[in-house]
C-alpha positions in Angstrom: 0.0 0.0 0.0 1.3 3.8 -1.1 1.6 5.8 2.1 1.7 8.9 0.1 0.6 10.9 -2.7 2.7 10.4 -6.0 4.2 13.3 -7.5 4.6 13.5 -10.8 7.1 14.6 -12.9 6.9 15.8 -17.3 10.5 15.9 -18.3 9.1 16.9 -21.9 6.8 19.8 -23.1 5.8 22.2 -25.6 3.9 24.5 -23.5 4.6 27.5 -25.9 2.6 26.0 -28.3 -0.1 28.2 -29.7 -2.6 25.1 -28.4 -1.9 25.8 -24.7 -2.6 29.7 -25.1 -6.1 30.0 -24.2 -5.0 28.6 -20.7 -1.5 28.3 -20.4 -1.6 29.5 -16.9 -4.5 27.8 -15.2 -3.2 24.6 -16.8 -0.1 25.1 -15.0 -1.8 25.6 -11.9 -4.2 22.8 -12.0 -0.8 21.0 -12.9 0.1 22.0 -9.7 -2.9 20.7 -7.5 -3.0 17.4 -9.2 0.4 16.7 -8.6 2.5 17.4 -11.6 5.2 19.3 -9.4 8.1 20.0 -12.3 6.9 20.4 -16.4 10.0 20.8 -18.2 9.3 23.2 -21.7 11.3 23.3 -24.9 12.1 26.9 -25.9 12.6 27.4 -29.7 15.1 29.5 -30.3 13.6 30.0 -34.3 10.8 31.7 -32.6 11.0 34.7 -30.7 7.5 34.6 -29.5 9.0 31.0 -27.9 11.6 32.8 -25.4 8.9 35.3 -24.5 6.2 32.9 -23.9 8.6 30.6 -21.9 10.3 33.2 -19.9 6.7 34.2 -18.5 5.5 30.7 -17.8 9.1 30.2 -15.7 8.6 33.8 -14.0 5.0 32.5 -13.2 5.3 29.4 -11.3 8.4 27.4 -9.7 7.1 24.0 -10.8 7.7 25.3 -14.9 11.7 24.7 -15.8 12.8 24.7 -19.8 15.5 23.8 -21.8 16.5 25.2 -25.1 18.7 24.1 -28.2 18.6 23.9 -32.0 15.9 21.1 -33.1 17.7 19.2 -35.8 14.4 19.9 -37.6 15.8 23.6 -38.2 19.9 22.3 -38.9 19.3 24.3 -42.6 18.4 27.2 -40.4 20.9 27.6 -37.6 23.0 31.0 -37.8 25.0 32.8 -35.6 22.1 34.7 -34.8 19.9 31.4 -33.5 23.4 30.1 -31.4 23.5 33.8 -30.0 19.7 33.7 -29.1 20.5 30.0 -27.0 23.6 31.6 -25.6 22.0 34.8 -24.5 19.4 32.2 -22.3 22.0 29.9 -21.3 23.9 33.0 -19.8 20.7 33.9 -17.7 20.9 30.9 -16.3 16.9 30.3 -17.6 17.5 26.8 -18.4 18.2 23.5 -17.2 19.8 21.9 -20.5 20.3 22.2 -23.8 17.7 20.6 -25.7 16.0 19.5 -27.7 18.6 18.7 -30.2 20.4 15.5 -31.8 19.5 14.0 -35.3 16.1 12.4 -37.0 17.4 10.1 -39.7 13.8 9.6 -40.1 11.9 13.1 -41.7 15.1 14.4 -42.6 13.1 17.5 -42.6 17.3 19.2 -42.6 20.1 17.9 -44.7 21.9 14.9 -43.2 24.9 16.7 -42.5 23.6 20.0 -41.5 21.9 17.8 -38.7 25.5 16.4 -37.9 27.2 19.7 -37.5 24.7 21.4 -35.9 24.4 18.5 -33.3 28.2 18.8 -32.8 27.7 22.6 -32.4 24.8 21.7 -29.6 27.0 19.3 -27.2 30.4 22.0 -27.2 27.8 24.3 -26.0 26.2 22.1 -23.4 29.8 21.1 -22.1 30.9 24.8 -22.1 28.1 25.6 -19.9 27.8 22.3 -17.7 24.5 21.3 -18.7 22.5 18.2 -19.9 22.1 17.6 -23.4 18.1 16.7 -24.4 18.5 14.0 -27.2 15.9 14.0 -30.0 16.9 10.9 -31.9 14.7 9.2 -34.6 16.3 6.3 -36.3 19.7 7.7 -35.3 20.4 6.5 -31.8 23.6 4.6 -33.1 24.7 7.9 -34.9 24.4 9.6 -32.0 26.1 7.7 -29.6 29.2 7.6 -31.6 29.1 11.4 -31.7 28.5 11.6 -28.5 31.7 9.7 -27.8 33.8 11.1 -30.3 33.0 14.4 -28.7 33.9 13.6 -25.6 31.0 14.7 -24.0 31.1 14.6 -20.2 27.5 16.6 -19.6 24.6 14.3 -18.7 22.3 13.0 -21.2 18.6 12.3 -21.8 17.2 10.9 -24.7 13.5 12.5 -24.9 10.7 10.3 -26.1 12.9 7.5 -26.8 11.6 4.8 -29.2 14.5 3.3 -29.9 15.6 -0.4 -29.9 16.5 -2.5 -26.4 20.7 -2.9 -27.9 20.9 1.1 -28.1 18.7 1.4 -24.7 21.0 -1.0 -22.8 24.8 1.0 -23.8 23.0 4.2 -22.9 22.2 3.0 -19.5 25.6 1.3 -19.1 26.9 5.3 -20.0 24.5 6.3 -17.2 22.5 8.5 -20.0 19.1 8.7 -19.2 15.5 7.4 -21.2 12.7 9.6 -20.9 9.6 7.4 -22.0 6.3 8.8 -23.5 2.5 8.2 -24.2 3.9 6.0 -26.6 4.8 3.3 -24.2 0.7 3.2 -24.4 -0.2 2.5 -27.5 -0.9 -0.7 -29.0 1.6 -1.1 -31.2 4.7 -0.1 -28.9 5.6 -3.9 -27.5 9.4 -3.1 -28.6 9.1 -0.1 -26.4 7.9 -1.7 -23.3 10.1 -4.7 -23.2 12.7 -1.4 -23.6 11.0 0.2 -20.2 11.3 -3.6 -18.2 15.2 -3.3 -18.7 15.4 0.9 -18.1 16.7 0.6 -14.6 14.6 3.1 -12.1 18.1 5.5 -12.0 18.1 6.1 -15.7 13.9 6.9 -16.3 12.3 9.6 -16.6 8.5 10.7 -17.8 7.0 12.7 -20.1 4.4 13.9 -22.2 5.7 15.6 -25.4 2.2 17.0 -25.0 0.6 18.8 -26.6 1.4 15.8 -29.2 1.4 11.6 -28.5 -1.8 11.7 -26.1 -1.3 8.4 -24.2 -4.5 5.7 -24.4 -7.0 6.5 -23.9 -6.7 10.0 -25.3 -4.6 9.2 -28.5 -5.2 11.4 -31.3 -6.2 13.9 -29.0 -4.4 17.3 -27.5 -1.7 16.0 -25.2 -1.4 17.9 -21.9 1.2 17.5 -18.9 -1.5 16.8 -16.9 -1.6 12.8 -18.6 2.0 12.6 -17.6 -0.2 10.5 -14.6 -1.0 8.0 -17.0 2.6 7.4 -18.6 3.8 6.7 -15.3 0.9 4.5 -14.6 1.6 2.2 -17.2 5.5 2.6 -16.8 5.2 1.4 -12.8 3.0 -1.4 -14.3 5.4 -2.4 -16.7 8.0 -2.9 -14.2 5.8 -4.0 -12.0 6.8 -1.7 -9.0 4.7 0.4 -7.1 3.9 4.5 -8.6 5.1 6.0 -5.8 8.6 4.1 -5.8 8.7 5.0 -9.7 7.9 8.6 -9.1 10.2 9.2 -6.4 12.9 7.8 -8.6 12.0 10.2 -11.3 12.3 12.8 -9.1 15.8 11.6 -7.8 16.9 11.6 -11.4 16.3 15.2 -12.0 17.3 16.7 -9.0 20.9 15.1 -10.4 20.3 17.1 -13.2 19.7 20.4 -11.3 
């Protein structure tokens, strides 16, 4: 039997997103009260209206921390002007990480190599500033793991949304990286994924939404919010078969090593 409330933790969000601005705020409240007590945001440093929208949400409530970094999405894009726009936050000391960045072999919305160098360009900043690197990977988890190790790259590291295969899962937990799991893990079709989870041990997990996109079940197809981050972790602790509370406290061991 739980002796006490589970508090929950959304390692990945999108809370600038034009869907959230009706109620940005009194979602983050009723976050709050229904105990979501961090939501970690991505701030898009192609936007401005990103870094404005994000640096109100983090003056408005203590429970809202963001990381920022060039998506590999926009590689084609990056200029000195987007790297001076991430530098100028990380020198406020406004984020947590740098994130979310990496490669997506998969859209290859950006030229291959772009995606490469601007990746590279992403984990010298995060080691000049001591922070944790947020991985987006999509089909490129072996890519990146050979960059990350020809960089040399001492920082912590989290791959976001991982849905990646149990070989790949395994060496990053052996590098003490960190897998941040989804709604995915919910879906019908994700059995790869949660014999992945069973072998994530509890010190390298974390939880998240992605929200507003990948709704867990039984909201799939739907808006995605932090406040399902509840039933990711719900389906994570019964995957591994361990009580919510014990996986929820872990979670929040693993990112207070971050901070």
């Amino acid at each position: 039997m739980e002796t006490q409330t589970p508090v929950f933790t959304d390692f990945h969000a999108h809370l600038d997103d034009p869907l959230f601005e009706p109620n940005r705020f009194p979602l983050i409240d009723q976050c709050v009260r229904e105990g979501i007590d961090r939501i970690i945001t991505v701030a898009n440093p192609n936007e401005t209206g990103s870094f404005q929208t994000t640096a109100e949400m983090l003056h408005y409530s203590s429970h809202v921390l963001a990381v920022v970094g060039a998506h590999p999405h926009q590689a084609d894009s990056y200029s000195a002007e987007i790297e001076n726009r991430i530098l100028k936050f990380l020198e406020n000391r406004t984020a947590i990480g740098v994130g979310e960045v990496g490669l997506d072999f998969h859209y290859q919305f950006a030229d291959r190599q772009n995606q490469i160098n601007v990746f590279q360009r992403q984990i010298a900043i995060a080691k000049e500033a001591g922070l944790p690197l947020v991985i987006h990977s999509r089909e490129a988890e072996s890519e990146i793991l050979e960059i990350l190790n020809r960089e040399k790259c001492t920082v912590p590291v989290i791959f976001h949304c991982y849905t990646g295969g149990i070989r790949e899962a395994e060496e990053m937990t052996k590098k003490g990286f960190f897998i941040s799991i989804s709604g995915i893990v919910t879906f019908k079709n994700a059995n790869r994924l949660r014999e992945v989870v069973q072998r994530i041990p509890l010190a390298n997990l974390f939880t998240e939404t992605d929200s507003p996109y990948l709704a867990p079940e039984p909201y799939r197809g739907k808006p995605n919010s932090p406040l399902l981050v509840r039933n990711v972790a719900e389906k994570i602790a019964a995957i591994k078969n361990v009580p919510l509370n014990e996986l929820t406290q872990a979670v929040e061991r693993n990112l207070q090593s971050l901070l």
